[in-house]
C-alpha positions as CSV (number, residue, x, y, z in Angstrom):
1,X,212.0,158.0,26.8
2,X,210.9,156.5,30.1
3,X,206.7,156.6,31.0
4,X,205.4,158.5,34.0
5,X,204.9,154.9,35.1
6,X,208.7,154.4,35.5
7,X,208.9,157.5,37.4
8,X,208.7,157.4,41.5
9,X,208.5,161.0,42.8
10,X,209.4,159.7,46.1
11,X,212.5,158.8,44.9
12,X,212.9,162.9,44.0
13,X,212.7,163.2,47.4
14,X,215.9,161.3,48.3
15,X,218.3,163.9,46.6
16,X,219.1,166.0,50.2
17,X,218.5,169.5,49.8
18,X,219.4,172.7,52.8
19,X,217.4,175.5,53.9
20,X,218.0,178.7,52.8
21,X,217.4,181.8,53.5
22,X,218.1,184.5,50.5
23,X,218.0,188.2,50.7
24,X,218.0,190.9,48.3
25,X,217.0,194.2,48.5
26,X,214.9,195.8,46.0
27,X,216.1,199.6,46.5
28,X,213.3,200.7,49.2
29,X,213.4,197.5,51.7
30,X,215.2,194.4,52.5
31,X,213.2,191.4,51.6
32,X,214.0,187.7,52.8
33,X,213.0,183.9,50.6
34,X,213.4,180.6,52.2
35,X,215.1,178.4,49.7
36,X,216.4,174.9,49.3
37,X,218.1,175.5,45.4
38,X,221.5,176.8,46.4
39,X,223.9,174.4,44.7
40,X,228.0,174.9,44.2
41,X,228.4,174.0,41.2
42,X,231.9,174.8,40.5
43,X,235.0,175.4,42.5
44,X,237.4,177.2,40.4
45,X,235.7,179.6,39.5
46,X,233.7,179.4,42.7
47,X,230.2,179.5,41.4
48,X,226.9,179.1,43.3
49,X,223.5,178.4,41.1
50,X,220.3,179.4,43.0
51,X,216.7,178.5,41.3
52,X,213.9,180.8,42.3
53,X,210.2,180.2,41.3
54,X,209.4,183.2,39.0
55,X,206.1,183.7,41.1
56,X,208.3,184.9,43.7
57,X,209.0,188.8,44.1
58,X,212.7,188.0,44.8
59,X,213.1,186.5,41.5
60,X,212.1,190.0,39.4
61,X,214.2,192.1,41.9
62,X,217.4,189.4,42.0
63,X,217.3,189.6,38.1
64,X,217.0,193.5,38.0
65,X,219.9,193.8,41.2
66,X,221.8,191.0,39.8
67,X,222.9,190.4,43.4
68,X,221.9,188.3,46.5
69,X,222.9,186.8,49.9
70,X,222.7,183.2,50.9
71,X,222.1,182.9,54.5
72,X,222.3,179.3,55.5
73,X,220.2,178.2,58.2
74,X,221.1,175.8,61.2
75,X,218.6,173.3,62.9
76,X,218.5,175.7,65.7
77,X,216.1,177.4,63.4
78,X,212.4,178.1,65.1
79,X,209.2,177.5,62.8
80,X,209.0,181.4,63.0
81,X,211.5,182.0,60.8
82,X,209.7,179.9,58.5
83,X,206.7,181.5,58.7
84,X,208.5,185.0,58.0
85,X,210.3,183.9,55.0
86,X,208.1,181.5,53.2
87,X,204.6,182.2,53.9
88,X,204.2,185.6,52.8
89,X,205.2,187.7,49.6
90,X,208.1,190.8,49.7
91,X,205.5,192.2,47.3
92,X,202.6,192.7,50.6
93,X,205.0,192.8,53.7
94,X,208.2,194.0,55.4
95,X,209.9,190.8,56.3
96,X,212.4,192.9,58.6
97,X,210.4,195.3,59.6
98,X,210.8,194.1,63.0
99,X,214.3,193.5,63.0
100,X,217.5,195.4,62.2
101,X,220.0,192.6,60.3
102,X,223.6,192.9,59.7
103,X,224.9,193.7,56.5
104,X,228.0,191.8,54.6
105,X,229.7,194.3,52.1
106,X,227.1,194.4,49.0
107,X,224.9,195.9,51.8
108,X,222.4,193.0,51.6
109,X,220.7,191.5,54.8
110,X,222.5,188.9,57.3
111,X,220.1,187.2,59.6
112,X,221.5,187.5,63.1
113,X,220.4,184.1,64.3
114,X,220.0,181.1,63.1
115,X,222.8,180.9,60.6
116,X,226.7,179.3,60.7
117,X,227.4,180.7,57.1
118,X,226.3,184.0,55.0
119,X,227.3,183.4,51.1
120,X,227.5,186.9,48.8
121,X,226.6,186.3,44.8
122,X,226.5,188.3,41.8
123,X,224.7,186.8,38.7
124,X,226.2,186.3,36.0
125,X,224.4,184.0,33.6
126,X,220.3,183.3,34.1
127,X,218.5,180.4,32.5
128,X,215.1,180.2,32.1
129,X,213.8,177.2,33.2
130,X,209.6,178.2,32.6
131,X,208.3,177.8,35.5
132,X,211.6,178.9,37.6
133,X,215.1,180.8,36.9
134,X,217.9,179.8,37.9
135,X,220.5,182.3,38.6
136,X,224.6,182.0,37.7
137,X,226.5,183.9,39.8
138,X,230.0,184.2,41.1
139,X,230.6,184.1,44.9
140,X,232.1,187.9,46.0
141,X,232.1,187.0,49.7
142,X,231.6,184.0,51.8
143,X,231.6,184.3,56.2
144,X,231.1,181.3,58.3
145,X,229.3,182.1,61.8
146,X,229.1,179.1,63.4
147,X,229.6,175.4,63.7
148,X,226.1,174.3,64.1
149,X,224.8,172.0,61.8
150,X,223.0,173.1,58.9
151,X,219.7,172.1,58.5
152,X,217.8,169.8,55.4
153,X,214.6,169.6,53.8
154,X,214.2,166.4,55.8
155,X,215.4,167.3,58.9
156,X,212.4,170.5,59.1
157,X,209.6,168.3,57.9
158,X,210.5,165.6,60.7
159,X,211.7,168.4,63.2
160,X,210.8,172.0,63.0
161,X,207.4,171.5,60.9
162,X,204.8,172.0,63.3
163,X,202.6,167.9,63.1
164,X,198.9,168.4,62.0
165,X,196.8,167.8,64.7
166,X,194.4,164.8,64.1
167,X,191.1,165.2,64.7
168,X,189.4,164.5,67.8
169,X,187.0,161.9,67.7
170,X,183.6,162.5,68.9
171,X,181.8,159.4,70.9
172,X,181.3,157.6,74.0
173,X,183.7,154.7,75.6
174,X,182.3,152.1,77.8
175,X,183.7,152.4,81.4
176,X,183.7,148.2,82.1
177,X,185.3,147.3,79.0
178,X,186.9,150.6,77.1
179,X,184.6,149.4,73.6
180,X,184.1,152.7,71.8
181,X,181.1,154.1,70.3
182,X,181.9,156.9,67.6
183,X,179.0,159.3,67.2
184,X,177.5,162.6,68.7
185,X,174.9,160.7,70.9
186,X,174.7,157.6,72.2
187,X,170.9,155.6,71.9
188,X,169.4,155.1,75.6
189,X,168.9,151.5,74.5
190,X,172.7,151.0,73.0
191,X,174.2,147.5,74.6
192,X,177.9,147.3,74.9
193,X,178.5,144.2,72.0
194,X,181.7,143.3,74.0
195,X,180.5,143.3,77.7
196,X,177.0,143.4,76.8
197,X,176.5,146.9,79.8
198,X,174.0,149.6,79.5
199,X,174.4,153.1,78.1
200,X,174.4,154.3,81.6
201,X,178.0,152.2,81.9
202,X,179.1,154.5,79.0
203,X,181.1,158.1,79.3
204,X,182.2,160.6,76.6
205,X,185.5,161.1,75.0
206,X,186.9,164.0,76.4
C-alpha cells in the first residue's frame, strides 16, 4: 500500500477530463449540472457512467427519474454558462427560467448553444461511491450538433476561467529612476537609495 508521500495530486490532474453539461428534470422544472464525469465505458452495449457528488440536487432527482441528458459543451462556451450551471443549486433556482431549450425524445433539456453533441441515458446500475454516485446507464439516444471542438477541464481553467485579478499595489515610484516605494504615504524626508532624489521627485502608483 503506497504512502500519501508517494502520491502527487498533480499528477491526478493529467488524466483529461470534458465539460458537461447534464439535465434532468425533477417533475416541476428542468434543472442543468456542469460535469466533467461522463465516461463510455463500453461499446457493445453502449454504456455511459456519469459520477455526481451526492450534495448535488441532480443526484437525488437522477436516482429517483432514473434518466438524464448529457449535453457536451464546445470551447465556444461563455463563462456564463458556467456560472448558470455550476454555481448555484436546482434546489434555490430555475436554471432555465430564462430560456426555453430543446427537448430530445425522453423530454429532457438540450442547450441550444454551445454544444456539438446531446447524449440520452437511462440508469441502470448505481454505485455508491460515499461521497459521490456514480450512475450506469444505457445510451437511448445520441445527436451530434456540431463539429466544434469539445472543450476540457484544462482548456476552461487556461481559457474561459475568468484570471484573478492581482492586487494593486499601493505606493509611490520615483520619476528620475522608476525605484518604488510600497506604502500608503511616503516620509517628506524619504531619499531615493538608487538616485539618491527627494520625495518631491516621487509620484503615486496609479
Amino acid at each position: 500500500m503506497k504512502s500519501a508521500n508517494n502520491i502527487d495530486n498533480k499528477a491526478l490532474f493529467k488524466i483529461s477530463y470534458g465539460l458537461y453539461v447534464v439535465t434532468t428534470n425533477d417533475g416541476k422544472k428542468d434543472n442543468g449540472l456542469i460535469v466533467n464525469t461522463p465516461i463510455q465505458v463500453t461499446s457493445t452495449p453502449q454504456k455511459v457512467a456519469v459520477t455526481v457528488n451526492k450534495q448535488n440536487y441532480s443526484h437525488d432527482v437522477i436516482k429517483e427519474t432514473k434518466i438524464m441528458n448529457v449535453n457536451c459543451l464546445t470551447i465556444e462556451t461563455p463563462f456564463s454558462i458556467f456560472e448558470k450551471f455550476g454555481f448555484a443549486s436546482g434546489k434555490d433556482v430555475d436554471k432555465f427560467a430564462d430560456c426555453t431549450p430543446n427537448r430530445s425524445e425522453n423530454n429532457l433539456a438540450v442547450l441550444k448553444k454551445y454544444i456539438n453533441a446531446y447524449i440520452s441515458l437511462k440508469v441502470t446500475d448505481y454505485i455508491d461511491l460515499g461521497t459521490h454516485g456514480m450512475f450506469i446507464c444505457d445510451v437511448t439516444e445520441a445527436q451530434t450538433v456540431s463539429d466544434i471542438e469539445s472543450i476540457t477541464y484544462t482548456y476552461y481553467q487556461n481559457n474561459v476561467k475568468p484570471k484573478p485579478q492581482a492586487e494593486k499595489k499601493k505606493g509611490f515610484v520615483c520619476k528620475i529612476c522608476g525605484y518604488v516605494y510600497e506604502g500608503d504615504e511616503l516620509p517628506d524626508d524619504f531619499v531615493c537609495p538608487l538616485c539618491k532624489h527627494g520625495a518631491a521627485d516621487f509620484e503615486p502608483i496609479s
